[in-house]
C-alpha positions as CSV (number, residue, x, y, z in Angstrom):
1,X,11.4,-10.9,11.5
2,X,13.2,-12.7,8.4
3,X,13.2,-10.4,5.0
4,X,11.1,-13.1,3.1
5,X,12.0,-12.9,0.1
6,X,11.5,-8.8,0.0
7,X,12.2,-6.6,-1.9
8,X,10.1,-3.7,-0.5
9,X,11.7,-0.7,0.0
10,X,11.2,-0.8,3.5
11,X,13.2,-4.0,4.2
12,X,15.6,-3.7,1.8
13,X,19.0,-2.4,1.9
14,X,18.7,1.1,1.9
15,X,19.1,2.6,-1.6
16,X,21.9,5.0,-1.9
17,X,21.3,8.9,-2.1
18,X,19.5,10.1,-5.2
19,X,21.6,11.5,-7.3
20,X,22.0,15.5,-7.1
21,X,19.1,17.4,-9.1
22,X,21.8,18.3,-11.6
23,X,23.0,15.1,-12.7
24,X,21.7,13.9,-16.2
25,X,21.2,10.5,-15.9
26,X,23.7,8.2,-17.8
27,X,22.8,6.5,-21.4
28,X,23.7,3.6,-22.7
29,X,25.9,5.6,-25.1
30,X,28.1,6.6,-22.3
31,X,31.0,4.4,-20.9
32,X,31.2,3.2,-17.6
33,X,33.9,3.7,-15.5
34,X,35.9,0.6,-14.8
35,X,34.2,-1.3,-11.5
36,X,35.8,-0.4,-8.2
37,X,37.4,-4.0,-7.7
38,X,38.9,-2.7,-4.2
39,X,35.5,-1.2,-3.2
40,X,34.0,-4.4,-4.3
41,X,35.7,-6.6,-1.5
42,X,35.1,-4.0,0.8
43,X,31.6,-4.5,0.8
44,X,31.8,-8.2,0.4
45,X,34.5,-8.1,4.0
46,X,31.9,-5.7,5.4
47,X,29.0,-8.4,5.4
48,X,31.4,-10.7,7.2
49,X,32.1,-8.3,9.2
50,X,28.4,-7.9,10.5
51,X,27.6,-11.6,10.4
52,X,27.4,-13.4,7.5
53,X,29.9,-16.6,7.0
54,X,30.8,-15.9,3.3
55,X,30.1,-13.5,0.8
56,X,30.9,-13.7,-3.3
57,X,29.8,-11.2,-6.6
58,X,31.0,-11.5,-10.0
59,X,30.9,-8.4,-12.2
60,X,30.5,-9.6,-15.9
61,X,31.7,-6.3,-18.1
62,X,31.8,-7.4,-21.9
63,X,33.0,-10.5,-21.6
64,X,35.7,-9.3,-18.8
65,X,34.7,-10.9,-15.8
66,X,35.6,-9.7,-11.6
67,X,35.1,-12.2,-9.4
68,X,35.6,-11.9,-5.6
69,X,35.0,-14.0,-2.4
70,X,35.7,-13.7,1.3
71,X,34.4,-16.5,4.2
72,X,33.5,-19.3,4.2
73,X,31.2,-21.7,2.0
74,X,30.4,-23.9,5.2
75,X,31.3,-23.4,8.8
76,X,30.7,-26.8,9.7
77,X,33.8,-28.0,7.6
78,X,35.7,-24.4,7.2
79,X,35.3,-24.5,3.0
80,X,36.2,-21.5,2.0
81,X,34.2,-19.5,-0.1
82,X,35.5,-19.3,-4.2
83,X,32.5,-17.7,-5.6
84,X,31.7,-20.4,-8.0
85,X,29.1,-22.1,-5.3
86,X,25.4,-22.7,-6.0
87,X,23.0,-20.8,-3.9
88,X,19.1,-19.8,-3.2
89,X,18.5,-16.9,-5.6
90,X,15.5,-15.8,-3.8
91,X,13.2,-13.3,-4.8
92,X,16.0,-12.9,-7.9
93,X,13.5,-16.1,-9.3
94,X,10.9,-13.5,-10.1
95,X,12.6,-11.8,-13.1
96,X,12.6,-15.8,-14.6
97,X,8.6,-15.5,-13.4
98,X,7.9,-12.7,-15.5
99,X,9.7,-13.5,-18.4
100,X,7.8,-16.6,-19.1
101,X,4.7,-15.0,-19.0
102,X,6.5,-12.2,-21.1
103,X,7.2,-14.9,-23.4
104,X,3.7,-16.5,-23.6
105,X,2.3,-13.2,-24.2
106,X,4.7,-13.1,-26.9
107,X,3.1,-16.1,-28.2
108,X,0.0,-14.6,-28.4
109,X,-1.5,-17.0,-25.3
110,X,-1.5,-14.4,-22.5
111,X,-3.3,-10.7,-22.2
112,X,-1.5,-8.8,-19.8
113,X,-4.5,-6.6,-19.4
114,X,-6.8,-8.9,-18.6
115,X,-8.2,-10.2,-15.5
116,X,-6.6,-12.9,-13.6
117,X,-9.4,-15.0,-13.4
118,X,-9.8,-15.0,-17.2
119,X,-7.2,-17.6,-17.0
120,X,-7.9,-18.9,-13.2
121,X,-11.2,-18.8,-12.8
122,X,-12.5,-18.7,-8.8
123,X,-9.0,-18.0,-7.4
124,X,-10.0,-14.3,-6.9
125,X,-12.9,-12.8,-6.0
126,X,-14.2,-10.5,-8.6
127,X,-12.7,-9.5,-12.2
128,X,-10.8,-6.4,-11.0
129,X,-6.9,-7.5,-10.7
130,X,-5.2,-7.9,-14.2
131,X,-1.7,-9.9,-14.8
132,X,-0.2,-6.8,-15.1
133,X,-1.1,-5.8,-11.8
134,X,0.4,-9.1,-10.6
135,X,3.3,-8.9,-12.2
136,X,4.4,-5.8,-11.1
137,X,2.7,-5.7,-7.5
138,X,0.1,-3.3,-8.0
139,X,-3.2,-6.3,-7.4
140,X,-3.5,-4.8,-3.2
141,X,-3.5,-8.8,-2.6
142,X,-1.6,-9.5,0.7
143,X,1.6,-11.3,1.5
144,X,0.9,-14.2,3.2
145,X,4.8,-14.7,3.9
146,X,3.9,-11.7,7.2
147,X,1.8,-14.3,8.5
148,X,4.1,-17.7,8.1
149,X,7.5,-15.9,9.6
150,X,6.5,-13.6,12.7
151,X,9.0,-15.4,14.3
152,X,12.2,-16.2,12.0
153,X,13.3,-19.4,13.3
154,X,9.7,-21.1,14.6
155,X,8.6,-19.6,11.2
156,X,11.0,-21.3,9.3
157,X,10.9,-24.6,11.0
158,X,7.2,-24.9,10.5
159,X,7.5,-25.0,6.8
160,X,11.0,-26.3,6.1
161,X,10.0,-29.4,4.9
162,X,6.0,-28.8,4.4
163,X,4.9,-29.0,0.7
164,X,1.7,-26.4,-0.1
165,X,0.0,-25.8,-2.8
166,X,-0.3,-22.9,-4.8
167,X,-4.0,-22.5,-4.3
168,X,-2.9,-22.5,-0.3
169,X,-0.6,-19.8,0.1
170,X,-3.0,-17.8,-2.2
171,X,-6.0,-18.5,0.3
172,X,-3.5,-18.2,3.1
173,X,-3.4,-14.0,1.5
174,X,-7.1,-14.0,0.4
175,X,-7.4,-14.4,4.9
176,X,-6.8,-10.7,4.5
177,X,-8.2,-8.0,3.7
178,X,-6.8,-6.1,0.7
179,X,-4.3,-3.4,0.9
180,X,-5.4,-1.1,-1.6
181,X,-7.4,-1.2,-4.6
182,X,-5.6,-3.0,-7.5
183,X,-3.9,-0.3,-9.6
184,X,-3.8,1.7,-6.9
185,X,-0.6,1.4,-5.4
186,X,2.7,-0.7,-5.3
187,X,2.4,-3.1,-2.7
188,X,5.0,-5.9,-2.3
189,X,3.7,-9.3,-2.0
190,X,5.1,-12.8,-2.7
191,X,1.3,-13.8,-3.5
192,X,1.6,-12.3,-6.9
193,X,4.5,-14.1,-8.2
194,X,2.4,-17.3,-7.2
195,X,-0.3,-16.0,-9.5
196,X,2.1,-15.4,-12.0
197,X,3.3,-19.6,-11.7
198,X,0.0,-20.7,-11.6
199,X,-1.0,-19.3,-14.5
200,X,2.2,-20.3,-16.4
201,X,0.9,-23.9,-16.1
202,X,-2.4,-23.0,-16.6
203,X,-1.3,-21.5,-20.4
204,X,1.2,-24.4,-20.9
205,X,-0.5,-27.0,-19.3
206,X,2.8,-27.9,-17.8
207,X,4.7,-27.6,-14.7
208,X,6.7,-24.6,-14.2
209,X,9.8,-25.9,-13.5
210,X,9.3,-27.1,-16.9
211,X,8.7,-23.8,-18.6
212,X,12.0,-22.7,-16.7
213,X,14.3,-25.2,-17.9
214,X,12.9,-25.3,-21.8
215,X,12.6,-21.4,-22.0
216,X,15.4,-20.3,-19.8
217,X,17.5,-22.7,-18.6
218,X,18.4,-24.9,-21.3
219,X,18.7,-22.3,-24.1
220,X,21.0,-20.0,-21.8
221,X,22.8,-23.0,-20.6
222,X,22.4,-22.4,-17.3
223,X,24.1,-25.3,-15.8
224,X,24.2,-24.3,-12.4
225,X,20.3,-23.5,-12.1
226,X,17.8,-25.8,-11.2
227,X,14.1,-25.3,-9.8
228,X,14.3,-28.8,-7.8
229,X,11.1,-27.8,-5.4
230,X,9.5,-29.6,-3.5
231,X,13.0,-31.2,-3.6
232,X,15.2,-30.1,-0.5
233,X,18.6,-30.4,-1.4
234,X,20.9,-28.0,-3.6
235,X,22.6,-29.9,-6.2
236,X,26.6,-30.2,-6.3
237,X,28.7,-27.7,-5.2
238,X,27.1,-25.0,-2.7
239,X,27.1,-22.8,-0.4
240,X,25.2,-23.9,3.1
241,X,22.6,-20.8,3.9
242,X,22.7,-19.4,7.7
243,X,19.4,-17.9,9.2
244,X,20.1,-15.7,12.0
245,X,17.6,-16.1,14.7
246,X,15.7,-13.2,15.9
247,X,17.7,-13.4,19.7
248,X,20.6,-12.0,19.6
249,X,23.6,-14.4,20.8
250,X,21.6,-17.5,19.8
251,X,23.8,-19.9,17.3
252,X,23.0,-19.6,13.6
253,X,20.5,-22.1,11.9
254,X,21.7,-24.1,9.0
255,X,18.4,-23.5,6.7
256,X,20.4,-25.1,3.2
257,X,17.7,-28.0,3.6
258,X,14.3,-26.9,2.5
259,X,11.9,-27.1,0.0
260,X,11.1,-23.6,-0.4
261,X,7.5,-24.3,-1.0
262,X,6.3,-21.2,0.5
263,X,7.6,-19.6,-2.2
264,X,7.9,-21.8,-5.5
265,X,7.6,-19.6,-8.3
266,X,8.4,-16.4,-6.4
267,X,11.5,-17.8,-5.3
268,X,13.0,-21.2,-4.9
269,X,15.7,-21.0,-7.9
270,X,19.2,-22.3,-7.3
271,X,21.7,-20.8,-9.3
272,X,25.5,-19.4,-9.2
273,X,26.7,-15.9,-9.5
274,X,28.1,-16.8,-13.0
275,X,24.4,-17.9,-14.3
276,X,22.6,-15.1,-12.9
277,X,25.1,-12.6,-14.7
278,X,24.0,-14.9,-18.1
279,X,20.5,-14.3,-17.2
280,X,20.3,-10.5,-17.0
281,X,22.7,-10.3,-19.7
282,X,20.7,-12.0,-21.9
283,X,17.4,-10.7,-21.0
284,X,18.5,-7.0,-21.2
285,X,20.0,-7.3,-24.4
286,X,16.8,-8.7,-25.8
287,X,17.5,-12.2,-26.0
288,X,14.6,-13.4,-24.2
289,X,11.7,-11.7,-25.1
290,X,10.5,-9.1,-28.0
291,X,11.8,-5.4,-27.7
292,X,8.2,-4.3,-27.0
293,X,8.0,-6.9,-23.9
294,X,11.6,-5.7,-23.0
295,X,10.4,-1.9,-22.9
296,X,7.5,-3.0,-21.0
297,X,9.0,-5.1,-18.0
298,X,11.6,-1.5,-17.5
299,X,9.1,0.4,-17.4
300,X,9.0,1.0,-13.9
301,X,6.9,2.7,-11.2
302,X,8.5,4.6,-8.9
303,X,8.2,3.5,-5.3
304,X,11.1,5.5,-3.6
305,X,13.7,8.0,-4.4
306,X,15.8,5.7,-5.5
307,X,14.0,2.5,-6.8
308,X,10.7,1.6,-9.4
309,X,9.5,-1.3,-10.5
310,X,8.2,-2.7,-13.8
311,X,6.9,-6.2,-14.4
312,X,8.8,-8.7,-12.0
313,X,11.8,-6.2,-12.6
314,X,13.3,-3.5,-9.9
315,X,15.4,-0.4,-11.0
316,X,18.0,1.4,-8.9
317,X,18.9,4.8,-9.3
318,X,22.6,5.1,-8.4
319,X,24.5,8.1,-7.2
320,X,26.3,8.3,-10.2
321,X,23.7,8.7,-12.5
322,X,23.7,5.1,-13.7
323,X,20.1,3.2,-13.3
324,X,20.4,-0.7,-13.3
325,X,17.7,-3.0,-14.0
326,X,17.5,-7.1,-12.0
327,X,16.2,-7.5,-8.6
328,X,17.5,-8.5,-4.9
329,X,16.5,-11.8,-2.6
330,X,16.5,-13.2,0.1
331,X,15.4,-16.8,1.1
332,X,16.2,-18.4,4.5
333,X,20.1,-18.7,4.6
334,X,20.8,-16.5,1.7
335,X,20.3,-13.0,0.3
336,X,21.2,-11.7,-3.5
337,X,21.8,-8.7,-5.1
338,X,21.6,-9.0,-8.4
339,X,21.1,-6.0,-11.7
340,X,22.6,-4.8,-15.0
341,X,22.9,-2.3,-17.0
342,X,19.9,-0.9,-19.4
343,X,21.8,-2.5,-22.5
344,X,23.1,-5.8,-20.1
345,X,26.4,-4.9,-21.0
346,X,27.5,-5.0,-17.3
347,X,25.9,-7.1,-14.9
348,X,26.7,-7.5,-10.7
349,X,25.3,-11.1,-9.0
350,X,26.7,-10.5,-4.8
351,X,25.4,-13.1,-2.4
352,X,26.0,-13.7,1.0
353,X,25.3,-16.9,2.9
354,X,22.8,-15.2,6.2
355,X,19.7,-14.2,6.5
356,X,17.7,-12.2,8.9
357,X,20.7,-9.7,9.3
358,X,19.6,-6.2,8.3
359,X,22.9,-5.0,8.5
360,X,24.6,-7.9,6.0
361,X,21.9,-6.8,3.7
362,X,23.0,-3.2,3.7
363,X,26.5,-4.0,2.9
364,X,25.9,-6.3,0.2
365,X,24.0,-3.5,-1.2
366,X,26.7,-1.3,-1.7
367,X,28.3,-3.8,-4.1
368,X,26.2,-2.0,-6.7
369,X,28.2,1.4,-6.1
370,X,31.3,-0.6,-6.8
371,X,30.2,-2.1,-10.0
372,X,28.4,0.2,-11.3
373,X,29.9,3.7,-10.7
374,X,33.5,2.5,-10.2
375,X,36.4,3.3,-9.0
376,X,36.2,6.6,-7.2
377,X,38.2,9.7,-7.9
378,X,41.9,9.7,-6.2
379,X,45.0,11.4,-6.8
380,X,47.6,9.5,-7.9
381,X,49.3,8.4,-5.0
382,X,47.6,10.0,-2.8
383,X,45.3,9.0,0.6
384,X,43.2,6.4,-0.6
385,X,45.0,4.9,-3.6
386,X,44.3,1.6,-3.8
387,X,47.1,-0.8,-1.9
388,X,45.2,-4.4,-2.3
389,X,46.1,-6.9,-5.2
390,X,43.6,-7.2,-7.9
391,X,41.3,-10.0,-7.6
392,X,40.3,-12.1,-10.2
393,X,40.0,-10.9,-13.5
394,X,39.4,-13.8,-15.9
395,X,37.4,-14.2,-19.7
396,X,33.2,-14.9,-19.8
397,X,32.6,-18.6,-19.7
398,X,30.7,-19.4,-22.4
């Protein structure tokens, strides 16, 4: 079964081991330890290793920024991967999601405590699920994406070039029965980040690719990020996405055309490594939204050990102590790991160009470990010092 767009703990990359009961979490006041550049590629080599074409992450610390990239870009034509490719972010669009409708309640235009259908009247039945609930998967409402990819490859096939409506894939989840009261429990679903775009052109009266560009995109200049649906194509320079079918043995899928329209607003952004780094940066450090907005989309529920979520906005709980704050995709062809640090002073964007490949995912989890807790403890010349050059290590773009 393709890992729609998931982040629920139970598709996901399995989070690391909580860190031991004696461990006082990390502040912001502490320092880092430098990122583990060799441990980096490791993980990156790994993920080729189990399947996946190419791989890339960028580590932005302060300005300093680690870039590394194995495989290739495109099999067809044997590009090699550099890292500086365009790619489909996935369920990584959610954080932009949420922080328009952070923004417009900001503004004053949008109660997060009140019910959806204040705003939508008739989509849902009854008053009982509240934009908050939406926004950080608490409403019980279904995910219709269980329905549309049974089968990965059929799945995807069916709707690679099929344009739906919001109002569809919401009635496609309202088929089902809800999974728990709203409020109740944290429940996973692309159908709320749906919500979340409807009502963003519902407030504005504008599209939301719209309220993406003018809010985000523009002032952050994000030139590599685009929200082209229901356009199928990934502007310039990319990397093609790979879905792995569900038998084993059978021949990768090129999946780079599509329109993502299953997803729109919960996940059909295009952007680079270097523009997703920007993003977090700036939105952790308060650029994007007021502090009390800020303190609400971190304040997170815990749904594992190791992970919570706030308002369109996961936190991982490292073994080191360190708790990063972003959010993971994956999209037919592609899956992301992106977070940062509390303060956005340090920020990880990996992406590998497969799908459908549990294992990949794993790997390209473990890029967090090497960003975040760094380089691990080795005597000096000892078994395990690293050999391998550095990789790049070049100054922010601005």
């Amino acid at each position: 079964m393709l890992l729609a767009l998931l982040t629920t703990p139970a598709l996901a990359a399995p989070a690391p081991a909580a860190p031991p009961a004696h461990a006082a979490p990390r502040t912001n006041a502490d320092p880092l330890p430098r990122p583990d550049q060799v441990g980096l590629r490791a993980a990156l080599s790994a993920a080729i290793d189990r399947g996946a074409p190419g791989a890339a992450a960028r580590i932005d610390d302060r300005g300093t920024v680690h870039a590394v990239s194995v495989g290739l870009a495109d099999r067809r034509t044997g590009r090699v991967m550099d890292g500086r490719e365009r790619f489909r972010i996935g369920s990584v669009t959610k954080v932009f999601t949420a922080v328009v409708l952070l923004q417009l309640a900001d503004e004053g235009r949008l109660d997060l405590d009140a019910p959806v259908t204040r705003y939508l009247p008739g989509l849902l039945p009854g008053d009982t699920v509240t934009v908050r609930q939406v926004l950080g998967h608490r409403s019980g409402l279904y995910d219709y994406a269980d329905d549309l990819f049974a089968r990965s490859v059929p799945g995807f096939e069916a709707v690679r070039t099929r344009v739906f409506a919001p109002r569809e894939l919401v009635d496609l989840s309202l088929r089902h029965p809800r999974l728990n009261r709203p409020g109740a429990a944290y429940a996973y679903a692309n159908t709320n980040f749906v919500i979340a775009g409807m009502l963003a052109e519902r407030l504005t009266g504008r599209p939301v690719a719209a309220e993406f560009r003018d809010r985000i995109f523009r002032p952050l200049r994000l030139r590599d990020t685009f929200y082209v649906h229901p356009g199928t194509a990934v502007p310039g320079r990319h990397a093609r996405g790979y879905l792995t079918p569900d038998r084993a043995g059978d021949p990768l899928v090129d999946a780079t055309e599509q329109t993502v329209s299953w997803a729109q607003s919960a996940g059909a952004i295009i952007s680079s490594t270097r523009d997703v780094d920007t993003f977090l940066t700036a939105l952790l450090s308060g650029r994007l939204t007021s502090p009390a907005r800020l303190r609400e989309m971190r304040r997170a529920v815990r749904v594992t050990a190791t992970q919570a979520y706030g308002l369109g906005l996961r936190r991982r709980d490292l073994p080191c102590g360190v708790s990063v704050y972003g959010h993971t995709g994956a999209v037919q062809g592609y899956y992301t790991v992106a977070f940062a640090t509390a303060d956005g002073r340090r920020s990880l964007t990996a992406f590998a160009n497969a799908s459908n490949n549990g294992p990949v995912l794993d790997t390209l989890g473990r890029t967090l470990d090497a960003a975040f807790c760094g380089v691990p403890a080795r005597r000096p010349g000892g078994p395990g010092t690293p050999s391998a050059p550095p990789d790049v290590v070049r100054p922010s773009a601005p």
